[in-house]
Short mmCIF file of the C-alpha atoms (twelve columns), coordinates in Angstrom:
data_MODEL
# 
_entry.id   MODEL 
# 
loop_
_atom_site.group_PDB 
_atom_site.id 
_atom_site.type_symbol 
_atom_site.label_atom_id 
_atom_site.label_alt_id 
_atom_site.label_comp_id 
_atom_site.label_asym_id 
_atom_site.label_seq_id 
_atom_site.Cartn_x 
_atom_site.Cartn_y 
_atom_site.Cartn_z 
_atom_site.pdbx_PDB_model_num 
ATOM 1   C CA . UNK A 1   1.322   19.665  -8.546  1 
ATOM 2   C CA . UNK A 2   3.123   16.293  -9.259  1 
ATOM 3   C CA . UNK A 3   2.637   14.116  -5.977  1 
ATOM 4   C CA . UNK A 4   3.984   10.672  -5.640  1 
ATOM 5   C CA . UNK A 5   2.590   8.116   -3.159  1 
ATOM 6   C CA . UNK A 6   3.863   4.869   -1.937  1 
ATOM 7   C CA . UNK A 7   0.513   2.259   -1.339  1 
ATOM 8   C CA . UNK A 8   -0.456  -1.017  -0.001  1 
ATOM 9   C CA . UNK A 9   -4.201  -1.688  -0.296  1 
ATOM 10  C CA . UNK A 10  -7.173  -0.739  1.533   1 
ATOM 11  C CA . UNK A 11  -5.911  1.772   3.653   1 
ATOM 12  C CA . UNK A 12  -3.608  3.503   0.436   1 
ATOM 13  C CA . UNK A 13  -6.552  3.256   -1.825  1 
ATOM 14  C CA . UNK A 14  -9.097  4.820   0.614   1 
ATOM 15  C CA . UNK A 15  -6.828  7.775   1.032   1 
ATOM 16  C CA . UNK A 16  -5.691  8.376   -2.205  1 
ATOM 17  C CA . UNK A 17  -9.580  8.068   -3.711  1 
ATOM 18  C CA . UNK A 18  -9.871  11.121  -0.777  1 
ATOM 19  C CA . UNK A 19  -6.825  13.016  -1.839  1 
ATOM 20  C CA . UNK A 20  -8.219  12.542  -5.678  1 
ATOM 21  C CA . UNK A 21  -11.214 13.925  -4.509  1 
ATOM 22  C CA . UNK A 22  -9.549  17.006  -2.994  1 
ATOM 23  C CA . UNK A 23  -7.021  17.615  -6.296  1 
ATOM 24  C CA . UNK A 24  -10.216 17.609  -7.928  1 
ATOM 25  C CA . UNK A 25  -11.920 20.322  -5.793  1 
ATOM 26  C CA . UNK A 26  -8.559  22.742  -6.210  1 
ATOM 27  C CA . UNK A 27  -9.163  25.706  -8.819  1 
ATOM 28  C CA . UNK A 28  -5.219  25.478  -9.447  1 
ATOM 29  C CA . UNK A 29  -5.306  22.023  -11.680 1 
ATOM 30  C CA . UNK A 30  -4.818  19.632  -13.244 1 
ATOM 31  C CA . UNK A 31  -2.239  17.796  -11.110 1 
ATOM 32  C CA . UNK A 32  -0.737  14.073  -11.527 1 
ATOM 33  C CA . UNK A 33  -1.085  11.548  -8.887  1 
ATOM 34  C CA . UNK A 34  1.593   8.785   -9.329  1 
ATOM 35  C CA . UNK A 35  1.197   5.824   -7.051  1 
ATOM 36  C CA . UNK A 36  4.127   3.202   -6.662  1 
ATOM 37  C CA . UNK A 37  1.644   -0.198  -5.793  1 
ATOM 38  C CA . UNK A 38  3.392   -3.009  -3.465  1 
ATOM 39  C CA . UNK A 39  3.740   -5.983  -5.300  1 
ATOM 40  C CA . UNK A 40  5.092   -7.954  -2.125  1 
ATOM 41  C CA . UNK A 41  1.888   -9.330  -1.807  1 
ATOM 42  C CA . UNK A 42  1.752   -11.059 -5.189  1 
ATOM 43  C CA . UNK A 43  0.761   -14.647 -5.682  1 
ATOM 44  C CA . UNK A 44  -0.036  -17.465 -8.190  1 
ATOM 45  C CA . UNK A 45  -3.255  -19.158 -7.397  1 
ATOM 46  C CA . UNK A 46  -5.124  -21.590 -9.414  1 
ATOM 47  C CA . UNK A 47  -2.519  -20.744 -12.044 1 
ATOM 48  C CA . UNK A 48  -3.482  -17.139 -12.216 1 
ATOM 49  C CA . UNK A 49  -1.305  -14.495 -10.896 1 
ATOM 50  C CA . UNK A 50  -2.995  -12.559 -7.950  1 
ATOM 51  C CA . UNK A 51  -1.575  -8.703  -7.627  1 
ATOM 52  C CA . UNK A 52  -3.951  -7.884  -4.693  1 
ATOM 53  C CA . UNK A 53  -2.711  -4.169  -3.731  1 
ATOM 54  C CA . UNK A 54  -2.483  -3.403  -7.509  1 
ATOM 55  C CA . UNK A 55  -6.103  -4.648  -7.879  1 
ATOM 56  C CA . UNK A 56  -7.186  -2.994  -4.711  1 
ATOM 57  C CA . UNK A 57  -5.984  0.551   -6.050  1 
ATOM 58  C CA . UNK A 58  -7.319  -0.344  -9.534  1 
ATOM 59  C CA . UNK A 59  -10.929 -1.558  -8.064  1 
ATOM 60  C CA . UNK A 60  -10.791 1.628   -5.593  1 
ATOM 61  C CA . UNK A 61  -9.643  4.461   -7.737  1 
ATOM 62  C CA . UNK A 62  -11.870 3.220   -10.312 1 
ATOM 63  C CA . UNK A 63  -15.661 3.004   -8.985  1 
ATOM 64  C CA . UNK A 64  -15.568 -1.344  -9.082  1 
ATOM 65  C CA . UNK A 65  -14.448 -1.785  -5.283  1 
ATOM 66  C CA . UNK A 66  -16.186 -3.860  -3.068  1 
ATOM 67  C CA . UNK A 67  -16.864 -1.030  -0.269  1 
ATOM 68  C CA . UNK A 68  -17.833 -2.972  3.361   1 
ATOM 69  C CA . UNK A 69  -14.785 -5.052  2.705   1 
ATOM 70  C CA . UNK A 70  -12.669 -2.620  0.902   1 
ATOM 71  C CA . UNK A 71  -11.284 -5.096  -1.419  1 
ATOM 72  C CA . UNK A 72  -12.638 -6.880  -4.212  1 
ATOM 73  C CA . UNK A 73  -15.014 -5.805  -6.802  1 
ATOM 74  C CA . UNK A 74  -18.766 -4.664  -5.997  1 
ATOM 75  C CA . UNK A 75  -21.450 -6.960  -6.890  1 
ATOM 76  C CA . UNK A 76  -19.399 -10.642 -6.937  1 
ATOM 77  C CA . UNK A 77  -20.451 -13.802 -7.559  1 
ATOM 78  C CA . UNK A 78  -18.183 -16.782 -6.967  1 
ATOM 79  C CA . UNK A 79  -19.347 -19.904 -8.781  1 
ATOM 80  C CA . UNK A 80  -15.923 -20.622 -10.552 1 
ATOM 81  C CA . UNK A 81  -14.223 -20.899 -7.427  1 
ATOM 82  C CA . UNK A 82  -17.145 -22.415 -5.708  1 
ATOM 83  C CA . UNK A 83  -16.578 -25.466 -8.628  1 
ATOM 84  C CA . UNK A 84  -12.621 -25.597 -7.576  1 
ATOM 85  C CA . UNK A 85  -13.570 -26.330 -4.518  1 
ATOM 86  C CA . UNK A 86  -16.272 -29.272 -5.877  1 
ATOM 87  C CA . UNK A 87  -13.044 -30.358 -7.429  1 
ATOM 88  C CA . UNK A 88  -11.081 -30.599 -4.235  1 
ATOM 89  C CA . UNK A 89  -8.802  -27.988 -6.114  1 
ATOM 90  C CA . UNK A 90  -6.851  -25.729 -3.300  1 
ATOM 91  C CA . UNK A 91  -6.267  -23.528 -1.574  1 
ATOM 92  C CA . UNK A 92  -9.609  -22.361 -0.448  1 
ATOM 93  C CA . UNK A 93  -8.723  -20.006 1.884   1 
ATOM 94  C CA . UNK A 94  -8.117  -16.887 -0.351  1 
ATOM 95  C CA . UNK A 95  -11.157 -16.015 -2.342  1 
ATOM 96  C CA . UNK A 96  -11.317 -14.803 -5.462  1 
ATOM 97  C CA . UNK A 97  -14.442 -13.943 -6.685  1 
ATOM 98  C CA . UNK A 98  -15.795 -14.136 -11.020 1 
ATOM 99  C CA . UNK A 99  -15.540 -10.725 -11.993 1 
ATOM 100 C CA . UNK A 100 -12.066 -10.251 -9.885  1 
ATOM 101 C CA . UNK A 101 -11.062 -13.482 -11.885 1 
ATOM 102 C CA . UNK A 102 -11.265 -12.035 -14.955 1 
ATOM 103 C CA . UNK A 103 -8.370  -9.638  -14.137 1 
ATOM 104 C CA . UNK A 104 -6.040  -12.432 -13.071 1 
ATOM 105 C CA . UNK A 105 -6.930  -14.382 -15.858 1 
ATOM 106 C CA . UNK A 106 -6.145  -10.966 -18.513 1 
ATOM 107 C CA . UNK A 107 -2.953  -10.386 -16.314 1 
ATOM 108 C CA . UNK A 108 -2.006  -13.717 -16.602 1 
ATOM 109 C CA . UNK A 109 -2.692  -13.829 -20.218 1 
ATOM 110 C CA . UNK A 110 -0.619  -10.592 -21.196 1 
ATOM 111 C CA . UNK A 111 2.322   -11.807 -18.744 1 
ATOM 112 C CA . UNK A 112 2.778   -14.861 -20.296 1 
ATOM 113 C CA . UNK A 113 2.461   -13.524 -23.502 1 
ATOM 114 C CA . UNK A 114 5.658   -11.030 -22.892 1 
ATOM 115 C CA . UNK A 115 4.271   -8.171  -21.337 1 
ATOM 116 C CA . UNK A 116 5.872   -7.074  -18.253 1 
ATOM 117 C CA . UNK A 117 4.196   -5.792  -14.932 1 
ATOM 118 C CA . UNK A 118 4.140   -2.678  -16.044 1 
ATOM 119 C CA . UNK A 119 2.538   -2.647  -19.178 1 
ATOM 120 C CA . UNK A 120 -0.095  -5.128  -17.659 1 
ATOM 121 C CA . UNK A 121 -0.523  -2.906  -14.844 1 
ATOM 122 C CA . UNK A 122 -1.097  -0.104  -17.447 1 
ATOM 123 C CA . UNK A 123 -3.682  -1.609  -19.850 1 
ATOM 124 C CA . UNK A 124 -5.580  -2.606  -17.001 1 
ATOM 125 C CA . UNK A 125 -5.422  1.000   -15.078 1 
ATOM 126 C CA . UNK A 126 -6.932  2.380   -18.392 1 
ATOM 127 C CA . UNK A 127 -9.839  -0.382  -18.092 1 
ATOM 128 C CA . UNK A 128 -10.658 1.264   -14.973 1 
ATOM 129 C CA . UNK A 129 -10.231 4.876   -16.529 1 
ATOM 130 C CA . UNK A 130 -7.269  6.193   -14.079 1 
ATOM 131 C CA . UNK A 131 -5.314  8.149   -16.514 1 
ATOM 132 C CA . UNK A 132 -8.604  10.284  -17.248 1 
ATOM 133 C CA . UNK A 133 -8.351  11.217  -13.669 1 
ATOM 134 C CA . UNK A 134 -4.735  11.915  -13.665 1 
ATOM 135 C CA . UNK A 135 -3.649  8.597   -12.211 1 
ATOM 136 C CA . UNK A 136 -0.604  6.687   -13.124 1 
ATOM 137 C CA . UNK A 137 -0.322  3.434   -11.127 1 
ATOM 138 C CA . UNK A 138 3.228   1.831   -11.547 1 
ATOM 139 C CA . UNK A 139 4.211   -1.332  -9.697  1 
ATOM 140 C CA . UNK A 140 7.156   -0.957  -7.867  1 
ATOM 141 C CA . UNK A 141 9.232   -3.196  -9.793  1 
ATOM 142 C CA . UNK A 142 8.575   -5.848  -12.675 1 
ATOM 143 C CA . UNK A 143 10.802  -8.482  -11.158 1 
ATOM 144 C CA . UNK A 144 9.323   -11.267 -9.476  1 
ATOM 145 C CA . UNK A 145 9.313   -10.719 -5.320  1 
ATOM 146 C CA . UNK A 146 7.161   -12.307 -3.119  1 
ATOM 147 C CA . UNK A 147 7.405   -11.835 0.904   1 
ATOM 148 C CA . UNK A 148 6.852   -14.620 3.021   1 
ATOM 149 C CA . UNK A 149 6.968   -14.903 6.746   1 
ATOM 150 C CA . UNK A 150 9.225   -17.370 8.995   1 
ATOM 151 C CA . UNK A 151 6.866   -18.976 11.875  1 
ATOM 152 C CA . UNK A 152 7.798   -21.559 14.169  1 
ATOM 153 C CA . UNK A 153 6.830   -25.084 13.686  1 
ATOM 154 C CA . UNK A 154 7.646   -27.523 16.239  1 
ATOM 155 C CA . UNK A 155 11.007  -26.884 17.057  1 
ATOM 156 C CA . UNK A 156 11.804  -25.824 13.701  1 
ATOM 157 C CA . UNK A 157 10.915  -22.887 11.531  1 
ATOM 158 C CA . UNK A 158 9.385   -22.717 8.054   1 
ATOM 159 C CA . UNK A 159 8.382   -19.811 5.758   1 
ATOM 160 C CA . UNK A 160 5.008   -19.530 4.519   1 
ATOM 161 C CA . UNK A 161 3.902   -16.995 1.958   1 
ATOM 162 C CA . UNK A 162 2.753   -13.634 3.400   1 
ATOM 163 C CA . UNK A 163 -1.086  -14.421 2.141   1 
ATOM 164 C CA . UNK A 164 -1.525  -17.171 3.892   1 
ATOM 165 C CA . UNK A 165 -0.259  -16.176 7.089   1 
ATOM 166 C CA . UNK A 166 -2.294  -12.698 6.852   1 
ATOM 167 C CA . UNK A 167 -5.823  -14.270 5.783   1 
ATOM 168 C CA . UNK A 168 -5.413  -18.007 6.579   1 
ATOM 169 C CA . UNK A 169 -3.447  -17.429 9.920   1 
ATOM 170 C CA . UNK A 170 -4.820  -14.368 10.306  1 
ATOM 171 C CA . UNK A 171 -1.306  -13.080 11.679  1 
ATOM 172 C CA . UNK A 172 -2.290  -14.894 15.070  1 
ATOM 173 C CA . UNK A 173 1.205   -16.993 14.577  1 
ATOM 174 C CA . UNK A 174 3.885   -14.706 15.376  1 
ATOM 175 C CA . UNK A 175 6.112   -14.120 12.673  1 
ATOM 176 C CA . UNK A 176 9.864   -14.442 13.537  1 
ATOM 177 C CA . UNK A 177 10.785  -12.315 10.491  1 
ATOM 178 C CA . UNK A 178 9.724   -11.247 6.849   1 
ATOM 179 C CA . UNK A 179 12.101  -12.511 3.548   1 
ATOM 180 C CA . UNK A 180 10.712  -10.890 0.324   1 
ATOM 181 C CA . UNK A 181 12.312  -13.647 -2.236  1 
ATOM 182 C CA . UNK A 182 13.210  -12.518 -5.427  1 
ATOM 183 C CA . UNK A 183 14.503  -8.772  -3.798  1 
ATOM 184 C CA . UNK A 184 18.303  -9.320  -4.112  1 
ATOM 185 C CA . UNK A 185 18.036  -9.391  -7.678  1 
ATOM 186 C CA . UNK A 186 14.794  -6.880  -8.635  1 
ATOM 187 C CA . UNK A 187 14.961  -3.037  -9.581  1 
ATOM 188 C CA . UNK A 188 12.579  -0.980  -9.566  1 
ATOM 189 C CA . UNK A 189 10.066  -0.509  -12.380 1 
ATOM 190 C CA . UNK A 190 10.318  2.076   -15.078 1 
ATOM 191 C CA . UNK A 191 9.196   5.325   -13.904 1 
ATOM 192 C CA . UNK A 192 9.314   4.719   -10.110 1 
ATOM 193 C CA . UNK A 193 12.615  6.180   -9.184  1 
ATOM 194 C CA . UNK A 194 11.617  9.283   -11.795 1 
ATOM 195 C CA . UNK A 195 8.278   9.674   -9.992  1 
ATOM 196 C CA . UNK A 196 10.077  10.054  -6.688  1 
ATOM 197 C CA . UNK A 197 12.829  12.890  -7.987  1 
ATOM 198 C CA . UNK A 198 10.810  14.614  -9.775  1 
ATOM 199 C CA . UNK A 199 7.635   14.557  -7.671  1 
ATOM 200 C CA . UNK A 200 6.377   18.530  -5.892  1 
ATOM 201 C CA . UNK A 201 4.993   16.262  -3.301  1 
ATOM 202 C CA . UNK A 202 5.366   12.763  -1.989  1 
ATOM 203 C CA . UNK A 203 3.009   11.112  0.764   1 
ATOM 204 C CA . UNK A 204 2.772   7.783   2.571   1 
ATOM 205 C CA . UNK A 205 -0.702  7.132   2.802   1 
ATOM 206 C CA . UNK A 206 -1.316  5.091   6.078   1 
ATOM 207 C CA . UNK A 207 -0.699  1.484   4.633   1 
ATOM 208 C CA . UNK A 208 0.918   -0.873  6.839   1 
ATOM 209 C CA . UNK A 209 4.222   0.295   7.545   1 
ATOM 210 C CA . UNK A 210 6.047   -2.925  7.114   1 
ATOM 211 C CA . UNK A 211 4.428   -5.454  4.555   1 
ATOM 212 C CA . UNK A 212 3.263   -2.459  2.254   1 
ATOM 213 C CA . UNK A 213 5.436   0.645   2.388   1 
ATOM 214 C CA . UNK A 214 8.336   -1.444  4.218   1 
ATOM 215 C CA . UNK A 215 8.716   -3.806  0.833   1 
ATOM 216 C CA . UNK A 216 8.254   -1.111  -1.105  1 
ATOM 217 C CA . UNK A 217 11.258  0.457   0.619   1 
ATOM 218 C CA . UNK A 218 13.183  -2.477  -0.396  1 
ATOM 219 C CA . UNK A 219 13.360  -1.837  -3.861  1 
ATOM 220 C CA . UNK A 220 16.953  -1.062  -4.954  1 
ATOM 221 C CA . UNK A 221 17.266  2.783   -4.925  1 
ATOM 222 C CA . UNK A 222 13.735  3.691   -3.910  1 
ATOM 223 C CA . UNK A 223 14.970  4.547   -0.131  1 
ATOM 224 C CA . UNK A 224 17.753  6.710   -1.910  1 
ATOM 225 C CA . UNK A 225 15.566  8.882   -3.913  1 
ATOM 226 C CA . UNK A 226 13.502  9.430   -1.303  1 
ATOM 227 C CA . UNK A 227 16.188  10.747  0.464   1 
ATOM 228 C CA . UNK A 228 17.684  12.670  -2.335  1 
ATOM 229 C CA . UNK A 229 14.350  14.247  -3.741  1 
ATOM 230 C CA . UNK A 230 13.574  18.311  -2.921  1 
ATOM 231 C CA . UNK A 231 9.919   17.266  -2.344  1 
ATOM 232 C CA . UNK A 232 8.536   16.969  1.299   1 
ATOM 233 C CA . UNK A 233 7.703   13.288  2.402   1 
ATOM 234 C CA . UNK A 234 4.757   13.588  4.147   1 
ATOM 235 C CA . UNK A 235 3.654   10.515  5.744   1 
ATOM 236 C CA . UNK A 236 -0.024  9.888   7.164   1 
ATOM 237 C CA . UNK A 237 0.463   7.661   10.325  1 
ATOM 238 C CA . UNK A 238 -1.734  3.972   10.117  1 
ATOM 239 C CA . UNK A 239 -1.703  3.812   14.421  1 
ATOM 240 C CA . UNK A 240 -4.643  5.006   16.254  1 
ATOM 241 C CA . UNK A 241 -4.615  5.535   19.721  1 
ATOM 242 C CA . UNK A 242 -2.403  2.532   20.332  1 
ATOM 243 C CA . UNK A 243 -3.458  0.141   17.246  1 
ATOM 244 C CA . UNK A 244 -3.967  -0.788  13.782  1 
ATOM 245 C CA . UNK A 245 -7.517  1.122   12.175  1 
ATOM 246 C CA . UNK A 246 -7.629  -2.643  10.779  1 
ATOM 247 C CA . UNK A 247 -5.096  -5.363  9.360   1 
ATOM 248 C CA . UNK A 248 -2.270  -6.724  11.785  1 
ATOM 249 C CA . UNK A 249 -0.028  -4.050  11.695  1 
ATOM 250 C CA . UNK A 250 0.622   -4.625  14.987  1 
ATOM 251 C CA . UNK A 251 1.815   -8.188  14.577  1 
ATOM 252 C CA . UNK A 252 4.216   -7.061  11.157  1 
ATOM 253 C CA . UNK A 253 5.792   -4.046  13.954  1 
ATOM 254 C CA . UNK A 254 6.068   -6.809  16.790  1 
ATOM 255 C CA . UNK A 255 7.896   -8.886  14.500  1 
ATOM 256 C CA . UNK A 256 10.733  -5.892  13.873  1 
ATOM 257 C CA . UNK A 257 10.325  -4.987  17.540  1 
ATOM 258 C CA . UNK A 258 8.878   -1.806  16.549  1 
ATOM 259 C CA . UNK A 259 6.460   0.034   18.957  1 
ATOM 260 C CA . UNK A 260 3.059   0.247   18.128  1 
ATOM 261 C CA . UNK A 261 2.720   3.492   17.932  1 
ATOM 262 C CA . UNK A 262 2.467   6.852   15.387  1 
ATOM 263 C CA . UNK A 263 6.240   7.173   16.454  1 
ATOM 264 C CA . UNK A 264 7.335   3.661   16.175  1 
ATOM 265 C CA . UNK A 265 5.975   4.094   12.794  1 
ATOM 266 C CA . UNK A 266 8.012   7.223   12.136  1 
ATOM 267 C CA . UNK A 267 11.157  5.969   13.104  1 
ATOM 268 C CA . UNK A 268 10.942  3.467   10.238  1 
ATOM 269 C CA . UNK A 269 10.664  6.300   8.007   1 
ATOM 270 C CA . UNK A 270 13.363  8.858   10.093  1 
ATOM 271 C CA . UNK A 271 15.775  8.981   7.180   1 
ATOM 272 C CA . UNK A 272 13.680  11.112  4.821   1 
ATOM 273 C CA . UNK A 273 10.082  11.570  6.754   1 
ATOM 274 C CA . UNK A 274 9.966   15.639  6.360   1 
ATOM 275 C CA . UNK A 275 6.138   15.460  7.602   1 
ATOM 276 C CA . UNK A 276 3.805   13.421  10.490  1 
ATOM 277 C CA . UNK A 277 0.041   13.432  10.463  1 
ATOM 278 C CA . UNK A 278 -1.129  11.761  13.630  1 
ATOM 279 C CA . UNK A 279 -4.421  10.919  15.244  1 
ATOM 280 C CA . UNK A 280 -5.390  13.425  17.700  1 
ATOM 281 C CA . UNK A 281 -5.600  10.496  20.081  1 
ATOM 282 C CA . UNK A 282 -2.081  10.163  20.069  1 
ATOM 283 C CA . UNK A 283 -0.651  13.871  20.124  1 
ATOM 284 C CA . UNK A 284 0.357   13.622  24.298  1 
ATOM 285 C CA . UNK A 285 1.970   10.265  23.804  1 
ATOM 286 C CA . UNK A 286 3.535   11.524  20.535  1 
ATOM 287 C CA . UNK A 287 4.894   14.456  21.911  1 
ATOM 288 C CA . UNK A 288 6.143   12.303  24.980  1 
ATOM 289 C CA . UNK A 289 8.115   9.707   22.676  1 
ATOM 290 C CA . UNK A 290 9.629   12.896  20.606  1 
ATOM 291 C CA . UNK A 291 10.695  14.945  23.380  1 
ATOM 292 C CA . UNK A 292 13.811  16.015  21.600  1 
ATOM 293 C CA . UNK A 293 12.240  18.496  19.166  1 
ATOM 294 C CA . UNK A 294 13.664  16.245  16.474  1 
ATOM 295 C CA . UNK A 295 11.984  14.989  13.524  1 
ATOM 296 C CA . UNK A 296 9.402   15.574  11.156  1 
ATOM 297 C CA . UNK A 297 6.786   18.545  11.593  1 
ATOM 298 C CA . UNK A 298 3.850   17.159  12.777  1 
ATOM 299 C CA . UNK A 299 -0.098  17.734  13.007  1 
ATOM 300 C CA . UNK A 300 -2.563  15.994  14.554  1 
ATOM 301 C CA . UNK A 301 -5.901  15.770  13.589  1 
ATOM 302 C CA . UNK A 302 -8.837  13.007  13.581  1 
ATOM 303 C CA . UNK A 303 -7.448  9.858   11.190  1 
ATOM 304 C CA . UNK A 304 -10.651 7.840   10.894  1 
ATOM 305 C CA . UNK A 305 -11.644 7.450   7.464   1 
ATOM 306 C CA . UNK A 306 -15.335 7.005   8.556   1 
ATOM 307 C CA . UNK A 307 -16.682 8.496   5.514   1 
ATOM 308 C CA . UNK A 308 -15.543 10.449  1.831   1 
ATOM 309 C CA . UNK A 309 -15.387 13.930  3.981   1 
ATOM 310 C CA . UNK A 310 -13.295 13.010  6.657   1 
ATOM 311 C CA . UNK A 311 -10.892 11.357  4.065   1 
ATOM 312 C CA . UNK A 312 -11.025 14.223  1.774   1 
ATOM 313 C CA . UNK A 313 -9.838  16.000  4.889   1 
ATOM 314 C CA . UNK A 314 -6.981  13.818  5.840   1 
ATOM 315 C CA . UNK A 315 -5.798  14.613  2.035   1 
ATOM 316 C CA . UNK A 316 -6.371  18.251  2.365   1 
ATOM 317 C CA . UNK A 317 -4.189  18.331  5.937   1 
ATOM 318 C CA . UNK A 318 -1.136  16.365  4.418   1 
ATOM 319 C CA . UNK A 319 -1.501  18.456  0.780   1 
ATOM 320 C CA . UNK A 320 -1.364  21.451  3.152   1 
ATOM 321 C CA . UNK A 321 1.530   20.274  5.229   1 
ATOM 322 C CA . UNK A 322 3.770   19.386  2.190   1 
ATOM 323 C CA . UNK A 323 3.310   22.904  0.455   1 
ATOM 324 C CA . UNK A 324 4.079   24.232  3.874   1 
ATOM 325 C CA . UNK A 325 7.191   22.208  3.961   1 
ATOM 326 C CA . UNK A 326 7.997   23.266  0.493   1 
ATOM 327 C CA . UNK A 327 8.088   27.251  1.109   1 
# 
């Protein structure tokens, strides 16, 4: 099988380490896992450029991830940016620890010396030893894009980068809107648009809906192949029982006016979304919302990654739904 998946951070990488696990366990292999990263979330700090969903798939799919917080590597020390801060360099609010810096500084390194995202993206994905397991991580475009979020100030509004207002505001400010600059004039990276046509299977693993998958929906043509492909779009839904497993999801839907809910999720994706895993938590008031009969097949089933197994499973259930989808 050739499966494509769409991915933020910690909630992609957690799944898609499960649904490696269970394309590893099938007696029918090998199979390719492409995974389009958001690069939304990308930012220059201390003169490095910061790619933290790339580097949170990279860290996760490849054994270095930092597993209570589910991003950053294992085993940090932070003494460089502890002497930045005896410096009175800023900011100080997004932490990047010595071994993590070592990426951004190679990143940085290759990017200024020519390389694009994508080959960057690629020499560092074999560091971590993804194409052995059948991984190819592309970025979703090699342009430049950054989102940022409009607050209110006063009696004014101003845009601050997404970063800060998710860690340093902790989305408590309510954003008016999100502007990714940069997307008016990007495309999407080698690769991506192929991955998508071409793919047997394609999944949206439950990353936030609107500052993950959302920007990655952005991308010139991306929403178009995933209408045009012949592969199921199975989507895995990132609401349980009535909010966010973690992040502010529910402060990124509040800002489209989206309910927080598995189907105010789904109607972001209505346009091509063939399949709906939702929490068994949520099947009444799922069923309720959908009362039509229209819409994507759905299952429900428990959506709590507490452990390897019950991820594994979550993979197995949406692998299972898209070949069902496919007959």
């Amino acid at each position: 099988m050739r499966i494509t998946a769409l991915a933020g951070g910690v909630g992609g990488a957690r799944f898609l380490r499960g649904l490696r696990r269970h394309l590893d366990s099938l007696d029918n292999g090998p199979h390719e896992l492409t995974v389009v990263a958001n690069t939304g979330d990308d930012i220059t700090l201390f003169g490095l450029r910061v790619s933290p969903d790339v580097d949170t798939l990279l860290y996760t799919l490849g054994g270095g991830i930092h597993e209570q917080q589910g991003w950053g590597r294992a085993d940090e020390t932070f003494a460089v940016q502890q002497e930045l801060a005896a410096y009175g360099v800023e900011p100080q609010w997004f932490g990047l620890g010595d071994r993590d810096m070592g990426t951004h500084i190679a990143r940085s390194m290759w990017l200024a010396q020519g390389a694009t995202p994508s080959q960057v993206t690629e020499r560092l994905a074999a560091r971590w030893g993804l194409p052995g397991q059948g991984v190819r991580l592309l970025p979703m475009t090699d342009d430049l894009v950054e989102t940022h979020v409009v607050v209110d100030e006063g009696d004014a509004e101003r845009a601050v980068h997404f970063q800060e207002w998710w860690i340093r505001m902790q989305a408590k400010v309510p954003a008016r809107r999100f502007v990714v600059a940069g997307m008016d004039r990007a495309a999407a990276a080698p690769g991506v648009l192929d991955a998508i046509r071409s793919a047997d299977l394609v999944i949206l693993p439950p990353s936030n809906p609107v500052v993950s998958i959302g920007i990655i929906l952005l991308v010139p043509g991306v929403r178009e192949a995933l209408r045009g492909t012949e592969a199921p779009v199975v989507g895995i839904s990132p609401i349980v029982g009535g909010g966010p497993v973690r992040g502010h999801a529910d402060a990124c839907l509040a800002a489209l006016d989206v309910e927080v809910s598995p189907a105010g999720v789904a109607s972001l994706y209505a346009d091509f979304l063939d399949g709906w895993l939702i929490d068994t938590a949520d099947e009444t008031a799922f069923a309720a919302a959908t009362r039509s009969g229209k819409g994507p097949r759905t299952v429900a089933l428990p959506l709590l990654m507490k452990d390897a197994a019950a991820t594994e499973a979550m993979a197995a259930a949406a692998v299972r739904l898209g070949l069902e989808l496919r007959r």
